[in-house]
N, C-alpha and C positions, 0 to 999 in steps of 0.2 A: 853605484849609489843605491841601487833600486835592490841588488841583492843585497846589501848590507839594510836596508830597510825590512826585508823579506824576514831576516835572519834575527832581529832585535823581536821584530812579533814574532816570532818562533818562538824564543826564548823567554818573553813575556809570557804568551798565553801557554806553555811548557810547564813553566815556573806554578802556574797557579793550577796546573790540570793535575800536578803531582804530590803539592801542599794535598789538593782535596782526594786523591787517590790514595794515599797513603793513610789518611785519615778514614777514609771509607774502606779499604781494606781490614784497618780492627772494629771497625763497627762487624764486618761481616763475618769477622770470626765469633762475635757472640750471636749473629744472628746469619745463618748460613741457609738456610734456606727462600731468604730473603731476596725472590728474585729482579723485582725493582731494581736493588743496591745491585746484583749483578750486571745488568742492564745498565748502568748508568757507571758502574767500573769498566764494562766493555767498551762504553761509549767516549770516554774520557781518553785510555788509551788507543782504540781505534781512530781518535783527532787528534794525538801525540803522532801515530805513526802517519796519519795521511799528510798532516803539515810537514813534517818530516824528508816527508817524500816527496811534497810540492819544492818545496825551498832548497832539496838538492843534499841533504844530510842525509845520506842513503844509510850508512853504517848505523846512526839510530831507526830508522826504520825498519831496517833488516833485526835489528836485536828485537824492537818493540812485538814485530811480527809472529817471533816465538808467545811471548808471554798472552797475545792477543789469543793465538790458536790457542791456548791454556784456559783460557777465559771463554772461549766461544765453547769451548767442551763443557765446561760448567754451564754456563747459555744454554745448553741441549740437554742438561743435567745426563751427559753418557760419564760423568764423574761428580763426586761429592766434596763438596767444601771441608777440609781440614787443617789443623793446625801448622802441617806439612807444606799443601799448600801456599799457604798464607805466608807463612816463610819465605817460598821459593818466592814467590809477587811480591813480598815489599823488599826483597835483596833485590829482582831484576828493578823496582822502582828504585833503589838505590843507583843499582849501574844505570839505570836512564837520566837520572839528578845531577850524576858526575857528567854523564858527557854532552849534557845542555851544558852545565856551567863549564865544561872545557872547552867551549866553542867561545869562551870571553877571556878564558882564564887559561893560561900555557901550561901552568904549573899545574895543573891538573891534570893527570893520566891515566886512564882507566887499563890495565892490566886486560893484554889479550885471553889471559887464561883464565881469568875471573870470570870475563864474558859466557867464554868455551862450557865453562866447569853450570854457569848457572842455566846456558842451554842444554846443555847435556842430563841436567835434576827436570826439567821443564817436560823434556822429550820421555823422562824416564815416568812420571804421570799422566803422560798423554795416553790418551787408549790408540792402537794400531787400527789403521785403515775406519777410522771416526767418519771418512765419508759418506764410507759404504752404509754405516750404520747410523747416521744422520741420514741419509736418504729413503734406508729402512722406516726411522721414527715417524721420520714425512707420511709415509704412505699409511701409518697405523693410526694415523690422527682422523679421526673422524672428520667429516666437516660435514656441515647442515647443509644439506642435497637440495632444497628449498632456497631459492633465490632471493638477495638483499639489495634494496637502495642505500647507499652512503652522499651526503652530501659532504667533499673534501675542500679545505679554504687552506690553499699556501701566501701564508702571508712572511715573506721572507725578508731579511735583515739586508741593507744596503747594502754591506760586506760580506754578502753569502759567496760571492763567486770568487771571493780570496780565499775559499776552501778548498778551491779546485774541485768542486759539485758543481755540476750541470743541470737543472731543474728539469728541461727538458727529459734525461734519462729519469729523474723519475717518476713524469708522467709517462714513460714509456712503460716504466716499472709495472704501475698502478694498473694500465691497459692490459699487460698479462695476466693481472689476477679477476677478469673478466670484461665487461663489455663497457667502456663512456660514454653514457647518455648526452650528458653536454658538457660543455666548455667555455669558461668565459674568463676574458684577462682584463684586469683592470688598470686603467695607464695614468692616472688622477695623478699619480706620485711623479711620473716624470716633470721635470721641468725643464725651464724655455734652454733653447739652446746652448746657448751663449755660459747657462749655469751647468749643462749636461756632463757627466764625470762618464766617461765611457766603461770605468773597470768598477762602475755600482750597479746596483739590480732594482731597478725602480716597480718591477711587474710585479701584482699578485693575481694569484688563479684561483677558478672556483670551478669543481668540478662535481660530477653526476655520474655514481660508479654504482653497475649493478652485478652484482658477483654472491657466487658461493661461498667465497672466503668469509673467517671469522674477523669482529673489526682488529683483533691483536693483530692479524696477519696484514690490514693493511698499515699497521701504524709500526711494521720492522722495515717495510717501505722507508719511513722516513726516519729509521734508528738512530742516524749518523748525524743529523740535523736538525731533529725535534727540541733539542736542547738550547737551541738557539737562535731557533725561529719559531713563528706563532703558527701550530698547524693545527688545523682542528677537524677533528671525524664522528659526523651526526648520521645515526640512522635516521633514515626519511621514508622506510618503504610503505608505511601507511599511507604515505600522501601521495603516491605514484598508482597510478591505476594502468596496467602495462607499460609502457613509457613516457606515460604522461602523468606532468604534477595537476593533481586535479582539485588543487587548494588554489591554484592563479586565481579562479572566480572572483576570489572573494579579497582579492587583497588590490592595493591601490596601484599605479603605474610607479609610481619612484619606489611604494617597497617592494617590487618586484626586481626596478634596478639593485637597489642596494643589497637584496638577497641574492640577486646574483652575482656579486660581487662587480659589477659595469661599473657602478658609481657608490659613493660615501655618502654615509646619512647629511653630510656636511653640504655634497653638492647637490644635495637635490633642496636644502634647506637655504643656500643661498639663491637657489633660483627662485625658490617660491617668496622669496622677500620682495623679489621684484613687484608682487603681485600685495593685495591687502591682507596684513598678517590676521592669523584668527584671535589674538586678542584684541586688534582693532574693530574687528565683524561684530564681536560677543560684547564690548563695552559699547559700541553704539546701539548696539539692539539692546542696553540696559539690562544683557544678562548677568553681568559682572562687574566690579569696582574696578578702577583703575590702578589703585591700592592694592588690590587681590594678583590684576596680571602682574604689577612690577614686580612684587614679590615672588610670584611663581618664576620669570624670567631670570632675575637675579641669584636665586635656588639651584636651578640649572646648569645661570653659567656656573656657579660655585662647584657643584657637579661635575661639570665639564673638564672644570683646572684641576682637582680633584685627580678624575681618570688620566688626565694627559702628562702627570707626572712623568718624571722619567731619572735616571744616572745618565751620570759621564761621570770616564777617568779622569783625572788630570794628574800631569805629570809631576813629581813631588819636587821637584827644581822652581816649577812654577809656584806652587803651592806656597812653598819655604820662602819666595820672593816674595809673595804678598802679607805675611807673616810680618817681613821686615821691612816693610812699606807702612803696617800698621803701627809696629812700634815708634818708626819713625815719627809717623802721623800723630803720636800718641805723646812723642817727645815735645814736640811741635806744639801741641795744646799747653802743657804744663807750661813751654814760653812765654807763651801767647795771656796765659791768666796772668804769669807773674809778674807782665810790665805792665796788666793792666791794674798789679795790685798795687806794684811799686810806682806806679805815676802821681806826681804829686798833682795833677789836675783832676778835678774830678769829674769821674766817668759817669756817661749820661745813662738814664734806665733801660734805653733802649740797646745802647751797647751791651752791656748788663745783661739783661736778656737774652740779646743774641748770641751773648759766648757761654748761658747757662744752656739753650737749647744747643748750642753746638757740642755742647760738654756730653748731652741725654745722645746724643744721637753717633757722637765717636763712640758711644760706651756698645750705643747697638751695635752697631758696626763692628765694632772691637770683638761682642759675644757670639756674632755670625762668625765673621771669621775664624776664631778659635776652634768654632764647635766644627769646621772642617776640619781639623787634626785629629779631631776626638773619635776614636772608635773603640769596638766593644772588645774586651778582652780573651773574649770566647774564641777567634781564633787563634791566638798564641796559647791559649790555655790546651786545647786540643793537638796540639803538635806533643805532648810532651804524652801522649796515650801512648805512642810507640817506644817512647823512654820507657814508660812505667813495663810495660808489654815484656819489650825484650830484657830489661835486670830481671824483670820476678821469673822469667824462663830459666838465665842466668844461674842466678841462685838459689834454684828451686823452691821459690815463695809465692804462695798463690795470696796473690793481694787486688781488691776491690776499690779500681780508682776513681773516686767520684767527685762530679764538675758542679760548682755552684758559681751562680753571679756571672756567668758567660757574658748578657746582655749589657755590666756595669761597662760605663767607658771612659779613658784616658787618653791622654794624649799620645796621640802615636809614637813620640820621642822618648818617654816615659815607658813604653810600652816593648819598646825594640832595645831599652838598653838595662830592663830588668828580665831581659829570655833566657839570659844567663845566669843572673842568681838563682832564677826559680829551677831552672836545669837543676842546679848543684846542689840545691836542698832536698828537691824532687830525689836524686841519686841518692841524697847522705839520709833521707829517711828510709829508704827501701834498703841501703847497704848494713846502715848503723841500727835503727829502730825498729825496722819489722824484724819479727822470728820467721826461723821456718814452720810449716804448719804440724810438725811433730813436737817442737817447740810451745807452740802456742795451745794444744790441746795440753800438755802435762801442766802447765799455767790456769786451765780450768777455760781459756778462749776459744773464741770460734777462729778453726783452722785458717779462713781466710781474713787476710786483714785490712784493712780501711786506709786507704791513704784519700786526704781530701782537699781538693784547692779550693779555694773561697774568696768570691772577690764580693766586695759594698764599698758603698760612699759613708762617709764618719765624720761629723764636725770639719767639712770643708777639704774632704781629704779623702784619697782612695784606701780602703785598709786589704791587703792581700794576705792569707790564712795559709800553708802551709800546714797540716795536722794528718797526725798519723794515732795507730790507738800500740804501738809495738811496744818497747820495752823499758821505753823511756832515759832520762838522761841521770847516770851514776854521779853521784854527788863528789861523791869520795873519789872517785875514781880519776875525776876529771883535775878535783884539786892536786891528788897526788902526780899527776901527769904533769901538772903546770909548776907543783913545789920539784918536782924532776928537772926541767927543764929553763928552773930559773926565770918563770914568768913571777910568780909570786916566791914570800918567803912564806915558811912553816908559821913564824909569830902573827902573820897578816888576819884580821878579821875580813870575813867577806861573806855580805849576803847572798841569799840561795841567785838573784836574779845577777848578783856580779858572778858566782862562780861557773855560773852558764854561758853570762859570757866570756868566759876563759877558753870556751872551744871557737870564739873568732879571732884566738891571739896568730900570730902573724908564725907557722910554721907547727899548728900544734894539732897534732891528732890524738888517740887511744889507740888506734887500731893496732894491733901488734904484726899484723901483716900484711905489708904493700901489696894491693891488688891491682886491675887495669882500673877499679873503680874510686879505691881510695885508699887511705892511708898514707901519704905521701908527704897531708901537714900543708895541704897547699888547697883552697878553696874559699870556708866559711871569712878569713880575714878580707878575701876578693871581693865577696858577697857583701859583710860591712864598706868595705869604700865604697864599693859601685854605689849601695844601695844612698851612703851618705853623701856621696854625690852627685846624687841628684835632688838632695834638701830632704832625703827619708831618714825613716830608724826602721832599727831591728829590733823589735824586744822576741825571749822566750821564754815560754813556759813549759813544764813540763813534771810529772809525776813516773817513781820511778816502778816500773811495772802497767803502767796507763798509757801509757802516749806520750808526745812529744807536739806542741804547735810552734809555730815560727811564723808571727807576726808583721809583714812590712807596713808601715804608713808613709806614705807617697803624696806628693801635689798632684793637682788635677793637669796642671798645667807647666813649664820650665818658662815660657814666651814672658808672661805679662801677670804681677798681682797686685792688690791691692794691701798697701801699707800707709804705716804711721809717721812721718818724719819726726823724728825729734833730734834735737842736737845736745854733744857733750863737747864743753868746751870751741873749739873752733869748726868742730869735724859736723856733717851731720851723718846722720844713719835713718833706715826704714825699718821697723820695726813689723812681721807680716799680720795684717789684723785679723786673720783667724787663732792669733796666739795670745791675744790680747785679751785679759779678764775683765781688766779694771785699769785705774788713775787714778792715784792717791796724791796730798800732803799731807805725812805723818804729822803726828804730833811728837813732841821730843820726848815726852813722857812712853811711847809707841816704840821708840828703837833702843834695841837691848842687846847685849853683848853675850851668847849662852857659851859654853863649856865644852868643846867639842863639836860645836856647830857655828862659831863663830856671831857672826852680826846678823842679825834676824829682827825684822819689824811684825810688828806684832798688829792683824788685821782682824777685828769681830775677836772670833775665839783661837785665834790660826796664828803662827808663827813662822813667817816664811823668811828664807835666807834671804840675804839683801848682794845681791849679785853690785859694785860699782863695776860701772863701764869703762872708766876713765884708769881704773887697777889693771882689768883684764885685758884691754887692748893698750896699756903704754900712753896717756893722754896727758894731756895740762887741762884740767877741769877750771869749771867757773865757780863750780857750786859742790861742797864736799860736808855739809851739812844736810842730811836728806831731810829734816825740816823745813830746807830753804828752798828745798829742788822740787823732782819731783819725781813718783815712782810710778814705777808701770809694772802691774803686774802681768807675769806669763804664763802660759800653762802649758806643756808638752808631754807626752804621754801620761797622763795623770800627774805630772809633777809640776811645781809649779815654785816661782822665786820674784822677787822685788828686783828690777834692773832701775839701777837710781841716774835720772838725766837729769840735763841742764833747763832744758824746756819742749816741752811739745808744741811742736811747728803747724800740724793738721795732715789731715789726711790725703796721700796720694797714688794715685796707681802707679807702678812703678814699671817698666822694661827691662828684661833682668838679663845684664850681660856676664856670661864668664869671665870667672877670674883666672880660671884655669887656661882657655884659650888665647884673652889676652895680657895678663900678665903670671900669675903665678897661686898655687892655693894657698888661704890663707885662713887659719883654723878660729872657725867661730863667723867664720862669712859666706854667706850662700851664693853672692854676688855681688855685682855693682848694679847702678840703675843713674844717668844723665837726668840731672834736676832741671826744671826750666829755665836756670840761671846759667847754664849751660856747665857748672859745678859736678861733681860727682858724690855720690852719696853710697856708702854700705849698707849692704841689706845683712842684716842679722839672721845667722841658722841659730834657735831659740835651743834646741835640742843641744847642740855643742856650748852656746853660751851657760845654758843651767850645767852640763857635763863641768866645764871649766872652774864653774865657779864654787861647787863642788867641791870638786878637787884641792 
């Protein structure tokens, strides 16, 4: 159980050392002398291969080991960061990828010769006998002959000694790079017994190091574990007068302890409470208002919560389960109001109140919790650098991939099941729309071309940008492809925004040659479903010789939104209120019948189509005079229609279950949502509904 425990944190902390390695690897091909990023590339796979090697996965180990020596030679700059390089490390980050996820996964098998073949590229850029000349470098290095004090603080992480580090070796370390003044350990952190974890590290040290070394040389001391504990390195040799600190004079007995790491400002400030605090000394002697201490107090602690912030993981099983505890809870309200609506006694003001406070306070509740799903898109944005990387190699296209709106955030479900579409755009503008740079100059452009991802918030909604500045999309080109193929006829009128979307018909390419990358006829129709199920669109734009953008609009959220009930006929439905413009009854003089655009109410100076509900979904209506009824107008991506109901119910948050998971899709519905009444009610995709009625 214990290995199997060993081996799941492997593969966690693996998983995310590789995300950020791969991703720091094309940072450092545009910036290669950037020795920091080297430094923290070394350090990332040398905790790939130590855990590795702790937990008994010798075989990654032993491969990680090659690429590590590749990187430490870069480390000692006896070699130069190249495109070559860079190559061979994100293929060995590849073989490293596969055979973490082979240790979950059977059907994954990394090929011995592939290993063979990428040690063998590794060995072939390694400089020979790098010892002997790493020991040379040692000796050419100057160092200040002139003697230093360093004051060093290890303040290490509970779970440091599940690294299989020894603290102890290295203060050993530390002591070879000259002489320890002093030594002090602080033990505040342990607790009583009976709480005591024997495999945590409750100790911090505070040491007094006087050496000829530069401080870089004592902070490769702590190379392998800076990263994940708090270690800090102060010169102090002004204040040492041969081995003595000759600043103690002047300074008080507890901050003497706390400087020397014995005790925490904390413990020295619970003892002195024992004693009369100094704002009680200073308000009697009528130095100061009492008004003035609370304030200063209160500051502080604010201060204090402040710095004590902290993370924790949590595991997404948990997560997912409080999600559906909220809805739950959420369902449960809507009960709770409806029988206090439907009761014929009437309810007193204080009930009343306490179910409007209880309403303000699930709502807080409800916005916390969400906003734990919600993260920033910048890392999925970032994974796809090595996409853009290896096609413009590919293809021989040198293209400028640039990241906006990293920081915007969505929901994480949102977020993991559009990584796919943006793949497939990301590839079909680099395949279909950028030129090559020979290409591109006889066009009068600059050789390299712009691909851009772009995330913002929009009227309730996340918008994601896809835009390139390449060749843009053939008008003609596209229609004759689809009058080919029997998507449209020759007689068909179709605007510039329909014939564009003719490249997401379900098997339709241009390309006239099946590549590994495309042509196949098989994607953009993937990227419409995915995208429209999850309650998006796709619009695109595009000019032919300019560029090409590919617009998604997305919800913030899949859990929980806020909607309009209204009912048609016996059925109700939720209408989502960011779609929502307005709420009319026409006047009869108002609804007009045009020529080609059928029934249209006519609003101010506006003629908008009059969508009936009770037509497009099959209904027995109540009310088929929209005189008598009533309209609600919608608006999605700048379009906008009259949906004619029987009556508007009022507003409610809804819980939005799959229809997909539990019964079947059903076109023009985004979902279900459990009404207080314990009833079911459809939530409307406004986007498909104006689509439909359309049509």
């Amino acid at each position: 159980m214990v290995e199997e425990n060993l081996q799941q944190i492997f593969i966690e902390e693996a998983t995310d050392l590789l995300k950020d390695l791969e991703n720091s690897l094309i940072e450092l091909e545009d910036r290669p002398t950037d020795f920091e990023l080297v430094n923290q590339i070394f350090r990332a796979m040398h905790t790939i291969k130590g855990s590795a090697a702790l937990t008994g996965m010798t075989e990654i180990s032993d491969f990680v080991h090659h690429a590590e020596d590749l990187l430490d030679q870069i480390r000692h700059e006896t070699i130069d960061v190249n495109p070559d390089i860079i190559d061979i490390l994100l293929k060995s980050t590849d073989v490293i990828k596969a055979m973490v996820n082979s240790l979950y996964d059977s059907s994954i098998i990394v090929p011995k010769r592939r290993k063979e073949e990428l040690i063998e590229s590794i060995n072939f850029f390694k400089v020979e006998d790098n010892s002997k000349d790493l020991e040379t470098q040692k000796k050419e290095v100057p160092t200040d002959e002139k003697e230093k004090v360093f004051k060093v603080k290890l303040d290490l992480n509970e779970s440091f000694f599940s690294t299989g580090t020894d603290p102890i070796l290295l203060i050993e370390d530390l002591a070879e790079l000259g002489r320890i003044l002093d030594i002090n350990i602080n033990l505040t952190r342990i607790p009583e017994l009976f709480e005591l974890k024997a495999e945590n590290c409750y100790l911090k040290w505070q040491l007094i190091l006087r050496t000829k070394e530069t401080e870089e040389k004592i902070h490769e001391v702590f190379l392998f574990v800076e990263s994940d504990n708090h270690i800090s390195i102060e010169e102090v040799t002004e204040d040492f007068e041969g081995d003595f600190d000759k600043t103690l004079a002047d300074k008080l007995t507890g901050e003497i302890l706390v400087e020397r790491g014995i005790l925490d400002a904390k413990d020295i400030r619970e003892s002195l409470e024992t004693q009369n605090k100094l704002g009680d000394i200073l308000e009697n002697q009528g130095k100061v208002a009492k008004e003035q201490i609370e304030k200063v107090v209160e500051e502080q602690s604010q201060s204090r919560k402040i710095q004590e912030k902290s993370k924790i993981k949590v595991d997404a099983d948990k997560l997912e389960n409080l999600i559906n505890s909220m809805a739950d809870l959420v369902i449960s309200q809507a009960r709770l109001r409806e029988l206090t609506i439907n009761t014929h006694e009437k309810v007193s003001m204080e009930l009343s109140n306490a179910l409007d406070e209880m309403d303000t306070k699930i709502r807080s509740l409800q916005e916390d919790i969400m906003s734990t799903r919600m993260i920033p898109v910048g890392n999925t944005f970032i994974r796809y650098k090595r996409l853009v990387r290896d096609l413009s190699q590919e293809q021989n296209k040198d293209v400028n991939f640039i990241l906006k709106g990293k920081e915007t955030e969505l929901d994480k479900t949102v977020i993991e099941k559009i990584a796919d579409p943006l793949k497939h755009m990301i590839r079909n503008a680099i395949d279909h729309g950028i030129e090559t740079p020979e290409v591109r100059v006889k066009a009068g452009k600059n050789p390299e071309a712009r691909l851009e991802l772009n995330a913002y918030h929009k009227e309730g909604k996340v918008i994601i940008e896809v835009s390139d500045d390449g060749s843009g999309l053939d008008q003609e080109k596209i229609l004759n492809k689809a009058i080919e193929n029997g998507i449209v006829q020759p007689e068909d009128e179709l605007s510039e925004s329909a014939i564009y979307n003719l490249i997401m018909a379900p098997g339709f390419s241009t390309k006239e040659v099946v590549t590994e990358t495309s042509g196949r006829g098989v994607g953009m129709d993937v990227v419409k479903n995915n995208i429209e199920n999850l309650r998006g669109s796709i619009n695109i734009m595009s000019k032919k010789g300019k560029g090409t953008t590919f617009r998604l609009k997305l919800p913030l959220t899949l859990a929980i939104i806020d909607g309009m009930k209204v009912k048609v006929g016996k059925e109700y439905f939720i209408i989502p209120l960011n779609s929502i413009m307005e709420f009319i009854r026409p006047k009869p003089e108002d609804f007009k019948t045009v020529e080609s655009k059928g029934e249209v109410i006519q609003i101010r100076e506006n003629y908008l189509s009059l969508a009936r509900l009770y037509k497009i979904l099959d209904l027995e209506p109540n009310v088929i005079d929209p005189s008598k009824g009533l309209v609600v107008v919608v608006q999605e991506d700048n379009k906008q229609i009259c949906i004619l109901v029987d009556e508007i119910i009022g507003q409610q948050q809804a819980v939005i279950k799959s229809l997909e998971d539990n019964y079947t899709y059903v076109e023009g519905m985004a979902g279900a949502a459990i009404l207080g009444d314990g009833n079911v009610a459809m939530i409307l995709d406004i986007a498909t509904i104006i689509r439909m009625s359309i049509k």
